[in-house]
N, C-alpha and C positions, 0 to 999 in steps of 0.2 A: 708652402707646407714643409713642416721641419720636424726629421725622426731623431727620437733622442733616446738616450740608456738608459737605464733605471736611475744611472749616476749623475744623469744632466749631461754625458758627454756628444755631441752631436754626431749623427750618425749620414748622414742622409739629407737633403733640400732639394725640394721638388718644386714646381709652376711655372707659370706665364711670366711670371715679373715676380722680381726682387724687390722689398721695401723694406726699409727699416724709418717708421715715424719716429721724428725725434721733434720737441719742443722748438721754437724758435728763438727764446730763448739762449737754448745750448747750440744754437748756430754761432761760430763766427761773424763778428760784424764786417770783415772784410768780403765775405762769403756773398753776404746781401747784400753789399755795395756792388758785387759785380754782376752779379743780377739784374738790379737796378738800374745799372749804368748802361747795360746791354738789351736789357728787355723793357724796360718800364722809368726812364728817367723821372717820369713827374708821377708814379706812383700814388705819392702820400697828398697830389695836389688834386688829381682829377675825380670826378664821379664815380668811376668805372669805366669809361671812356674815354677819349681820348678824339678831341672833335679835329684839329690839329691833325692828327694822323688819318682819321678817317678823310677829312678831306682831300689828303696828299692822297691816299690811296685812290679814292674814288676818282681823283683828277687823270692819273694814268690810269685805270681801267678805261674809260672814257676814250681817252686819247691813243693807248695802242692797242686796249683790248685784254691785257695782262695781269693775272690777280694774283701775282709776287707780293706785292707787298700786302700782308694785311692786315697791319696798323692794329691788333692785338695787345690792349693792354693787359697786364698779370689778373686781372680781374676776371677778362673776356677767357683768357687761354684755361682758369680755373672753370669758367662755366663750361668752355668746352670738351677739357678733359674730364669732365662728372658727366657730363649732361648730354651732347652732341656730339655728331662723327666727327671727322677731319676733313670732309670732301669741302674744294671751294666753290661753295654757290651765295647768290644772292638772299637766300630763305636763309638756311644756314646763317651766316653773318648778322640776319637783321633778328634772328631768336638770339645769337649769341650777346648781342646787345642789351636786349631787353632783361636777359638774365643775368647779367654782368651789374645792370643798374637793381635787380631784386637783389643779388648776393649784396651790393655794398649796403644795403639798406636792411638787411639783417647781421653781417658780420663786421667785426674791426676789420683795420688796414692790418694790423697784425696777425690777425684770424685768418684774414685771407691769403696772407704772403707767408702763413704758414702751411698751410693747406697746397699753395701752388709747390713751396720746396717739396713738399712730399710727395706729390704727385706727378711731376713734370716727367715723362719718359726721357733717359739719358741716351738710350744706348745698351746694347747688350741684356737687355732683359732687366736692367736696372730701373727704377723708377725712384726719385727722389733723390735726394741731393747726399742723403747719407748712405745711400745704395751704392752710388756711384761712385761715392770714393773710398766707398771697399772695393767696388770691379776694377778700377782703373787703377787703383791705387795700392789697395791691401788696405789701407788706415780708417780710423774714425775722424771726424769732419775736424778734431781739436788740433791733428797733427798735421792736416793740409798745409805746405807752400803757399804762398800768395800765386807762385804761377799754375800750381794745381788746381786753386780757387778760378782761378781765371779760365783754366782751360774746360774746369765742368762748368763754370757760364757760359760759356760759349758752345755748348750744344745740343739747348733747344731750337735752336732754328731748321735743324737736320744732324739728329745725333747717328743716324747710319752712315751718314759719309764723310762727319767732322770728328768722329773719337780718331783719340789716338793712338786705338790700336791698328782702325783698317787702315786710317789715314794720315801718318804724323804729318806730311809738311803740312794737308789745310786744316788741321789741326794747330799745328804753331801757327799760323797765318791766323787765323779767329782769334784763339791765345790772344799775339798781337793785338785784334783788335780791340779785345775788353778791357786789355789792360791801358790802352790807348785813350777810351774813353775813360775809365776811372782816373787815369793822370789830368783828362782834361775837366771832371767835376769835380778833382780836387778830393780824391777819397784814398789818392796814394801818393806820396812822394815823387820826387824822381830818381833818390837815389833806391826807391824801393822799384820803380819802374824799372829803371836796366837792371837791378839785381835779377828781377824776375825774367825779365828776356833773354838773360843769357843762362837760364835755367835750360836743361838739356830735354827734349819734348821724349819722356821717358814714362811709358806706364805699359801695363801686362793686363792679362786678363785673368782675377783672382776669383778663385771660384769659390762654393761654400766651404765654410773653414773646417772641414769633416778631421774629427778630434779623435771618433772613435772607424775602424777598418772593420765592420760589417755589413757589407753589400747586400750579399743574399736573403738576409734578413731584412734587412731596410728596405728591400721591393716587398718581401711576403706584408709588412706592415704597409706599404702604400699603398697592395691591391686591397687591404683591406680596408681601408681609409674609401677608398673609389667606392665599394659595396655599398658603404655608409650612407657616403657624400655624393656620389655621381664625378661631374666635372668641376661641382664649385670645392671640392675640394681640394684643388688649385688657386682658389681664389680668395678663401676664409683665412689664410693666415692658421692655418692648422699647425700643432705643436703634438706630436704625435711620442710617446713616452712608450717604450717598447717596455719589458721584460729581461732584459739580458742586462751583465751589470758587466761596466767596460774593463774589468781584471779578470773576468773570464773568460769573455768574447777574446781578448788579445792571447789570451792562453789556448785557446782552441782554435786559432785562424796560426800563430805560432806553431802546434803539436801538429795541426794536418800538414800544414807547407814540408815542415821538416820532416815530417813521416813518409810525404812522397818523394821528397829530395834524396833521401838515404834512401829508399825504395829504388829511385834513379842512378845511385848511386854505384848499389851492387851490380848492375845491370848493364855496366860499360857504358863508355863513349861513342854515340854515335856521331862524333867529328862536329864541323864549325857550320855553322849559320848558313856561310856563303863564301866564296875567295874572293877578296876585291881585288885584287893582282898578285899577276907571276912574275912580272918582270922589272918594269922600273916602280919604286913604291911611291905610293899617295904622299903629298906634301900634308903639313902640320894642320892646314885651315880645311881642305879638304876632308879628310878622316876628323873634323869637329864639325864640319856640316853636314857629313853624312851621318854622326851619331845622334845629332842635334834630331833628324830626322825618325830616329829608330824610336821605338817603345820601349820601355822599359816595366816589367812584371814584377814588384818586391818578391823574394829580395834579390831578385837576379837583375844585374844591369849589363847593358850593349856594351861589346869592347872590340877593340878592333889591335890584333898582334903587328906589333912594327921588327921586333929581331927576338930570334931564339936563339940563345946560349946551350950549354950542355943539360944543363939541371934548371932551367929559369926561361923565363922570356919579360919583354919589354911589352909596354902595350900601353893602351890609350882607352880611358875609361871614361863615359858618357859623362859628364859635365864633372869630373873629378881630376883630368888632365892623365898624363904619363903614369904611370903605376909598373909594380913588377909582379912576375906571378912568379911566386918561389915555387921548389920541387915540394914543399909538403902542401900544394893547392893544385899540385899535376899528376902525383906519382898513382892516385886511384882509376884512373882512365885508363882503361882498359876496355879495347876496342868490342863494341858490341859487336855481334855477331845474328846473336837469335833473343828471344827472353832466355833461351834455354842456354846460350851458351857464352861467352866473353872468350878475348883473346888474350893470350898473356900479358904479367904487368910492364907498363916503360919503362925502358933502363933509360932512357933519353929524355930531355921536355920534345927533340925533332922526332923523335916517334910517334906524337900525338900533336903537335902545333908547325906550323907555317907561317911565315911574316904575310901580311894581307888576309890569316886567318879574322874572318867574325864570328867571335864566339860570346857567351855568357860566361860573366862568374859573378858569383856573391863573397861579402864579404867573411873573411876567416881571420878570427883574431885581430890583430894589426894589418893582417895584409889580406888578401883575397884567395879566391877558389875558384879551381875552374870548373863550371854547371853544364845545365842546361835547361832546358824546358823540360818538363816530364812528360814522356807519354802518358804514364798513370796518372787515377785521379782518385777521388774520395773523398768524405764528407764527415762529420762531425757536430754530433747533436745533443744537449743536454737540457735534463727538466730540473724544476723543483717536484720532486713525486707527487706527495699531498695534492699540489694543486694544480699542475699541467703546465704551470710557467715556465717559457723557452727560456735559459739562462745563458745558453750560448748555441751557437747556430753557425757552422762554415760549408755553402754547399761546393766550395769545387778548391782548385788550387789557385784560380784568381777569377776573378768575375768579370775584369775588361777583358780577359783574351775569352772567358765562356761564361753566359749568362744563366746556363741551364744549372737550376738547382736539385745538385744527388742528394740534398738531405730532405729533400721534402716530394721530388718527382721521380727519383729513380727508381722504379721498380725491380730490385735484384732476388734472386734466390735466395735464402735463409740461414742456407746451411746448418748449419747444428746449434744456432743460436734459437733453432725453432724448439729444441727438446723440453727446457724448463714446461714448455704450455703442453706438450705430450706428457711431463710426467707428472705436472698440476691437474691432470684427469687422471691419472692412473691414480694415484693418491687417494682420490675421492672414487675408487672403484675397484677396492679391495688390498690393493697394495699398499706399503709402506715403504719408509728408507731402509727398513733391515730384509724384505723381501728379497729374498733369492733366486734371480734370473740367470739363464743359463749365456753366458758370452761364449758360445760356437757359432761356426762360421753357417749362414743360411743358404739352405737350395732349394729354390721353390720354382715347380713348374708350371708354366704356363701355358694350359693347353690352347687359349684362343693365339697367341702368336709363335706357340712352336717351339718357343726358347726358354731358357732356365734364368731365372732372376738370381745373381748372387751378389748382394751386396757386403762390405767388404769394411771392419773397421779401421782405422786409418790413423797408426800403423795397422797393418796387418798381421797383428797381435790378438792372442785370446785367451783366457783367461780361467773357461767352464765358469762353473756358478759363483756366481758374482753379486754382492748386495748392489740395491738401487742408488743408495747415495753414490758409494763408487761409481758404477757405473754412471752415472749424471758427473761426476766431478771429474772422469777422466774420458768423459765422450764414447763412450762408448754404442756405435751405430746399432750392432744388432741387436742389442737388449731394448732399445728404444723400438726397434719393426718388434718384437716380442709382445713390448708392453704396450703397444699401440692394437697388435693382435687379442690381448685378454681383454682391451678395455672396448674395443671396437672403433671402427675410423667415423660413423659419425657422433659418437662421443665426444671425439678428438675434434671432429668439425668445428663443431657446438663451443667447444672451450675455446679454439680459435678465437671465433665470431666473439664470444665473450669479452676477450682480448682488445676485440678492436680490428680482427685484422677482415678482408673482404673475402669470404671465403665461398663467393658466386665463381672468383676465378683461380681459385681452388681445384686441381683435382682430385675427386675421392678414392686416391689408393694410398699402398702403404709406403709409397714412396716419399709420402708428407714427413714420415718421421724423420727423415733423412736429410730435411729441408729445401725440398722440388717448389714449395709454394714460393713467392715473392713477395718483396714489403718495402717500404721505403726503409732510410736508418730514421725517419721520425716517427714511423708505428713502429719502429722496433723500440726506439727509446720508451712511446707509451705503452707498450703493453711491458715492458721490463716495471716502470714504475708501480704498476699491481703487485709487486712482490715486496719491492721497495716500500710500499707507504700501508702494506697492510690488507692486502684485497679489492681495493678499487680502483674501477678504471676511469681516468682521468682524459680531460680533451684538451690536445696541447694547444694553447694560443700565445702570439707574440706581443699582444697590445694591450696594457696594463691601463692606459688611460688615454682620451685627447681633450684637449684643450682648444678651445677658437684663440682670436688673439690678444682679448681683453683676460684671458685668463677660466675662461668660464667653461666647466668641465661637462663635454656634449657626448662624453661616450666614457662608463665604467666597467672593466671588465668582472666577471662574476663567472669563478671554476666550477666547471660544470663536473663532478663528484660524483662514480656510481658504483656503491658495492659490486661485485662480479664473484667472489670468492669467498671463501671464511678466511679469518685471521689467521687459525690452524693450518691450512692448507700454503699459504701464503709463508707462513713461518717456517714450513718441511722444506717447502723449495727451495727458500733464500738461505736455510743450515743447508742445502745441500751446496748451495751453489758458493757458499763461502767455504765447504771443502775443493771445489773447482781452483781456487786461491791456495789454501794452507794445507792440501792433500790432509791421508789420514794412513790408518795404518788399519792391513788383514792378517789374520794368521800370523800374526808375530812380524811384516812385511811393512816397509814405509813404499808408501805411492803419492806422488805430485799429483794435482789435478792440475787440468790444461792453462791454467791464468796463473800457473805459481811465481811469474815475472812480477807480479802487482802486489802480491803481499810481499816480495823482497823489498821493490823499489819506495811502497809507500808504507809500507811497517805499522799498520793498525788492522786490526780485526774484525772491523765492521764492515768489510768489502767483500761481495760478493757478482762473480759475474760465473761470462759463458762466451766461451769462443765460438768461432763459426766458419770452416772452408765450405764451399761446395765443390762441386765435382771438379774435377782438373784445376784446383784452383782459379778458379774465375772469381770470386769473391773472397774476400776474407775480410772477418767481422770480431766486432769486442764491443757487446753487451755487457754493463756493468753498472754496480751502484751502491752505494750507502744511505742508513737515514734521508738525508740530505738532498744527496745526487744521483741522476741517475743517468749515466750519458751511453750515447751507442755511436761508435766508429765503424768503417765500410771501408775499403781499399780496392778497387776495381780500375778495368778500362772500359771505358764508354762502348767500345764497341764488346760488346754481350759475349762472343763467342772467345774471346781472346786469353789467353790462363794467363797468371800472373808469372808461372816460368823459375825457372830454381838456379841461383848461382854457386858458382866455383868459391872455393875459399880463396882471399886474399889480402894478406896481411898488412895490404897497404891502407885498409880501410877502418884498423882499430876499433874500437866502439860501434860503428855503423856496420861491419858484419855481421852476417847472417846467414852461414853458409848453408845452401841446402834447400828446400823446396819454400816456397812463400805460402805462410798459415796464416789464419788468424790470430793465434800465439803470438806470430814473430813480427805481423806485417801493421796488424791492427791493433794489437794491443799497446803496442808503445807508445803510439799518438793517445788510448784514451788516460796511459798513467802522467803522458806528460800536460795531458789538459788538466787532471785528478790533482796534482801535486798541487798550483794552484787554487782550483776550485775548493778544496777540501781543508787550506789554510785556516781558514776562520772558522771551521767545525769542528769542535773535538770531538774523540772516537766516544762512540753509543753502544752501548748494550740495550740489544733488540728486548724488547718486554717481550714475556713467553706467554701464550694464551691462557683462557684458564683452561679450557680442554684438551690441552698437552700433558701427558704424563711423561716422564723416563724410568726408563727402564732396561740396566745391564745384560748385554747380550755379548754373544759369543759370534767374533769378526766373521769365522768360517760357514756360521752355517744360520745366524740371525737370529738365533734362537734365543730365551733368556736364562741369563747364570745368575749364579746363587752370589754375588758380588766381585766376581771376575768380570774381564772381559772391557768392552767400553760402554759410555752412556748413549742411549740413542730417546730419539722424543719419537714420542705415540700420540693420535689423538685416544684420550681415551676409550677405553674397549677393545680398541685393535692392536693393543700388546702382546707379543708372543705368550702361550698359556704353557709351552715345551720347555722344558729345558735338555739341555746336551745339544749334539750336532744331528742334522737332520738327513734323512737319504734323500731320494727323488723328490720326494715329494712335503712341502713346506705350511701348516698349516698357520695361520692367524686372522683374528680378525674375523671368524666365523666362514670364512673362503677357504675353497682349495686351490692352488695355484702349483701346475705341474709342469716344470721344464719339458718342452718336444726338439728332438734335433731332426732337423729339415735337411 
């Protein structure tokens, strides 16, 4: 079973056994000579059988009781790898007979001696003759040596203990022998003979030639293939065509790596791997067997330091040999301490390395960096809106060191990436983007536990009355408990649910506005795509198509499409949330909204998203999207309780600083602009069509109201356009509602 990109590029190979059928034909005829020579000399002379050999056989069973030899011609060994077990009994052998003489009496010699190459188990999971010399080899059967020919004849007799990977010498020893009988039928020279014997007994174990690096997707496509298929979907030669197209999957498995590396980055050195000595150092071969040994996690590789100079050290890199690590691959390490805190920067490389240190670095530029592992982790998910196709998918920072996927299993808090679907009900419940909410600080008492709830915007900034879009474009916490208060919490439920998200585990207070619920970043990307594509909500799937192995297509996917919304409603959010991007201006006043890194770094207009921290920074998130795209980023530690922690400013780290507390802003959104940059190459920028039931209508920043052609444009659905003109006091009519600022 083989998972591939939208692009054909290979993702993924799964099953029992490895096959690759090829004509016999496109076999080498050297190939089947050593076959022949080793397994079936008379071949093309006997029935099926082989009376000759069964006699020799039956003579020593007879005499010592021994059923080694079992005189198996290619014929017999094809019936019995289709047809019967492997155990040796006397039934057994006399069915294998009898069907040995039915197959020649329907198939050619050809027919069958094709069938047997394809089929013969080699060894490692390989089955046939062109399997096997991709495992053993990397090649196709065109490029085989004569001694490579020789050495895959020679291990059907016991391919687990004649390859040569477990076992090169009795692997050269068999070698030997095929080639030995081929020089004695006369099917090879002798000057071809020693050539091939003094051939070095050299092969690796080459696994699927995986073109495109997404793992975690490549499982969520295989368990769904099992759902399908059960276990024979192991066994059908499945061709499994995912959704994801491989210039964006490398763009977003690229954007998380490097977003949690920089994230590791500001956060100090927590020192080497291990010491492998203090006193006399490791010799040359030693420090290459012990790397030989080690993992390595792209892009970080095992190194092991042999001398440090003042500003430099020498070192020893995993199958690259000696290397140097200059000072601009050291001078950032600085000694972790806490999340919260780091130690000052090295004036030395022996401030931060040791000769026998083992440490990690990746490469930088021409030369290299000194890394590590990350504590952090985070995930990276992208649709087509329209129709819920996963375009790109990274659940963690590698998959061989952690199999668990955050983009599809982690259940994290929200944080303020929850508001857009709080203020997609308020919208439809009296309000507008020009409504005027009051941003002061809330106290709300709580008689059943005694204490005072004061939630808190963040900064700790406020504002008084404040329109809606602002407030949505620059997060604003307590306008959201406000608007959550007029519209009602199970309003807010209901829209959830709408969304997609599970809102049994939900709880119903007003601490949802704030982002208390949890979600994976794959319902967060599907419920973002409702704004994106117009109002409906969309079911994300990975699996575009599968195919059995003749080609014939056993499974079509068909997006499952449900209005949830109007189009108008849909359209207020997404202008709100692309001021989140390109800010806006009050009272004569310029203000950024929380994503204003995104419309610097990618400079088109059709972007809109919504950042997300929760409480102590334990999450930070970047929901976002275009026409086109719409992907959502997560930056967290696995362990739940843990903040992400706020660094010192340090000038050693250029571009990768961030000095100051870890946001969604700063931590998440860079990974989704650097996955966007790619993604959004091939789409140029869209102006959203406007509904028909959107008016606009010139209002006055201060107070929402409509002016006589001052002021800015705001959209309405119509009817719910201010009927006031001038600026408003407490209390703000439209829309046929009254809506009255309370300070709590």
């Amino acid at each position: 079973m083989r998972v591939f990109s939208q692009d054909g590029e290979l993702i993924s190979q799964y099953g029992e056994q490895r096959r690759n059928p090829i004509a016999i034909e496109q076999m080498p005829p050297q190939l089947i000579a050593a076959f022949l020579a080793t397994e079936d000399a008379r071949f093309y002379e006997h029935p099926g059988i082989d009376p000759i050999g069964i006699t020799r056989a039956a003579v020593i069973w007879l005499t010592t009781g021994e059923k080694r030899q079992g005189a198996s011609t290619i014929t017999q060994q094809v019936a019995r790898n289709f047809f019967l077990s492997r155990e040796k009994t006397v039934i057994r052998k006399i069915k294998e007979i009898f069907l040995a003489l039915h197959i020649e009496s329907l198939l050619t010699k050809d027919e069958i001696l094709e069938l047997y190459l394809n089929k013969i188990p080699l060894g490692h999971r390989s089955h046939g003759v062109a399997a096997a010399a991709q495992v053993y080899y990397g090649k196709t059967l065109d490029q085989l040596t004569l001694a490579e020919m020789a050495m895959i004849a020679g291990l059907p007799q016991a391919p687990s203990v004649l390859n040569p990977i477990r076992s090169p010498q009795r692997a050269g020893e068999r070698r030997a022998l095929v080639l030995g009988r081929m020089l004695e039928t006369g099917k090879i020279s002798q000057a071809e003979y020693d050539q091939a014997m003094a051939e070095p007994v050299a092969a690796r174990y080459h696994g699927a030639e995986i073109t495109l690096n997404a793992p975690y997707l490549a499982e969520m496509a295989h368990q769904f293939a099992l759902t399908l298929f059960g276990d024979e979907a192991y066994t059908r030669g499945l061709n499994i065509y995912t959704t994801v197209y491989a210039d964006e999957q490398q763009a977003a498995t690229q954007a998380l790596v490097d977003g949690l590396l920089a994230y590791d980055l500001r956060h100090g050195y927590r020192g080497p791997v291990e010491q492998l000595w203090q006193g006399t150092p490791w010799g040359a071969e030693r420090i290459r067997q012990h790397l030989d040994e080690q993992p390595g996690y792209w892009p970080l590789e095992p190194a092991v330091v042999t001398a440090v100079a003042e500003r430099s050290a020498t070192m020893v890199v995993k199958g690259k040999g000696e290397r140097s690590l200059d000072w601009d691959g050291i001078k950032w390490a600085r000694r972790y301490i806490a999340d919260n805190r780091q130690g000052n920067a090295p004036r030395q490389a022996k401030d931060i390395l040791a000769s026998g240190d083992q440490i990690w670095v990746r490469p930088l530029g021409e030369g290299w960096m000194l890394a590590q592992l990350p504590d952090i982790n985070g995930a990276l998910v992208a649709l087509e809106p329209h129709s819920g196709a996963v375009t790109a998918l990274v659940g963690g920072f590698n998959f061989t060191l952690n199999k668990f996927n955050r983009a599809e299993q982690a259940e994290r808090q929200m944080g303020s990436n929850i508001k857009p679907f709080i203020y997609s009900a308020a919208l439809d419940n009296g309000f507008t983007l020009a409504s005027m909410v009051n941003d002061a600080p809330i106290n709300h008492w709580d008689a059943g536990s005694g204490n005072a709830w004061r939630p808190r915007n963040s900064p700790n900034v406020y504002d008084g009355p404040i329109r809606v879009r602002e407030a949505l474009a620059r997060s604003k916490n307590v306008v959201s408990i406000r608007l959550l208060r007029d519209t009602g919490i199970p309003v807010a439920m209901q829209r959830l649910n709408d969304f997609g998200f599970n809102t049994a585990r939900i709880p119903a207070t007003e601490s949802l506005a704030l982002g208390s619920p949890s979600a994976t970043p794959l319902e967060m990307a599907t419920g973002y795509a409702a704004f994106a594509n117009g109002g409906s909500k969309v079911t994300p799937f990975v699996v575009e198509r599968i195919e059995d192995a003749h080609g014939q297509v056993l499974y079509q996917s068909k997006p499952v499409v449900t209005p949830i919304i109007s189009p108008e409603n849909a359209f207020l959010v997404t202008d709100a949330l692309s001021s989140a991007i390109w800010g806006g201006s009050s009272s004569g006043r310029r203000w950024n909204g929380t994503g204003w890194r995104a419309g610097r770094a990618l400079e088109r207009k059709d972007i809109a998203g919504k950042t997300g921290t929760t409480n102590d920074s334990r999450d930070a998130w970047f929901s976002g999207f275009t026409p086109d795209r719409v992907a959502t980023a997560w930056v967290g530690f696995d362990d739940f309780g843990r903040p992400l922690g706020r660094t010192a400013h340090n000038p050693n780290l250029g571009s990768e600083q961030v000095a100051g507390g870890e946001f969604g802003a700063s931590t998440a959104l860079p990974i989704w602009i650097d996955y966007m940059k790619v993604a959004l190459k091939d789409f140029p920028e869209r102006q959203r069509p406007v509904p028909e039931k959107l008016v606009t209508v010139n209002i006055d920043t201060g107070s929402g109201l409509r002016t006589d052609g001052r002021g800015l444009t705001e959209y309405f659905v119509e009817g719910s356009e201010p009927r006031r003109y001038g600026r408003a006091g407490g209390s703000q009519q439209f829309g046929g509602t009254s809506i009255t600022d309370e300070l709590f």
